[in-house]
C-alpha positions, 0 to 999 in steps of 0.5 A, spaced: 500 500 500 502 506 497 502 512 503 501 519 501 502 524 507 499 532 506 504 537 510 499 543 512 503 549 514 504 550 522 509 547 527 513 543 524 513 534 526 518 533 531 515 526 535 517 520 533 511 518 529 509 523 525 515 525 523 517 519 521 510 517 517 512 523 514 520 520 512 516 513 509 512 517 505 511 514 498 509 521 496 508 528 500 503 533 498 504 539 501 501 546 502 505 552 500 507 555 508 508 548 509 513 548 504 520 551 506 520 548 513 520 541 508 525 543 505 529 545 510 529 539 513 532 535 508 525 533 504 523 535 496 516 534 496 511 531 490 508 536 490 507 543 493 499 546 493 496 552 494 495 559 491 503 561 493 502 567 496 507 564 503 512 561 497 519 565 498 520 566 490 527 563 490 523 557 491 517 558 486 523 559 481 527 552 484 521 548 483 517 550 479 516 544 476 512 542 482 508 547 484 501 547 483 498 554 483 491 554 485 488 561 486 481 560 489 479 564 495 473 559 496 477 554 499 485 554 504 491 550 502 489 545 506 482 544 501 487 544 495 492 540 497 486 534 498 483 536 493 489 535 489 491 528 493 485 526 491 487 527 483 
């Protein structure tokens, strides 16, 4: 069985279990605030989502190919990470 994790933006994993459903993960989905704080820890998500406004540019240019930019004001990033896991 294939494990997809979405990382919402907040306080960073740090227990145990969490954190390491978020290293096993097949694939990780997460929202724009959330992705920074991702990728300083050493993880490349599959995915960023969100309508970008949290992404810095240096990393809206650097992985570009994996942003997907949705900029509906009806639903958070949370919503459209789902959304887009579900895809």
């Amino acid at each position: 069985m294939k494990t997809l994790v979405i990382l919402a933006d907040g306080e960073f994993p740090t227990h145990p279990q969490p954190l390491g459903q978020l290293l096993s993960a097949d694939k990780v989905v997460c929202c724009d605030g959330a992705a920074e704080a991702l990728i300083n820890h050493g993880i490349i998500p599959d995915a960023i989502v969100g309508d970008m406004d949290s992404l810095p540019e240096n990393l809206k240019a650097k992985y570009a190919s994996i942003i997907h930019k949705d900029t509906c004001q009806e639903t958070n990033d949370l919503t459209k990470a789902f959304r887009y896991a579900l895809e």
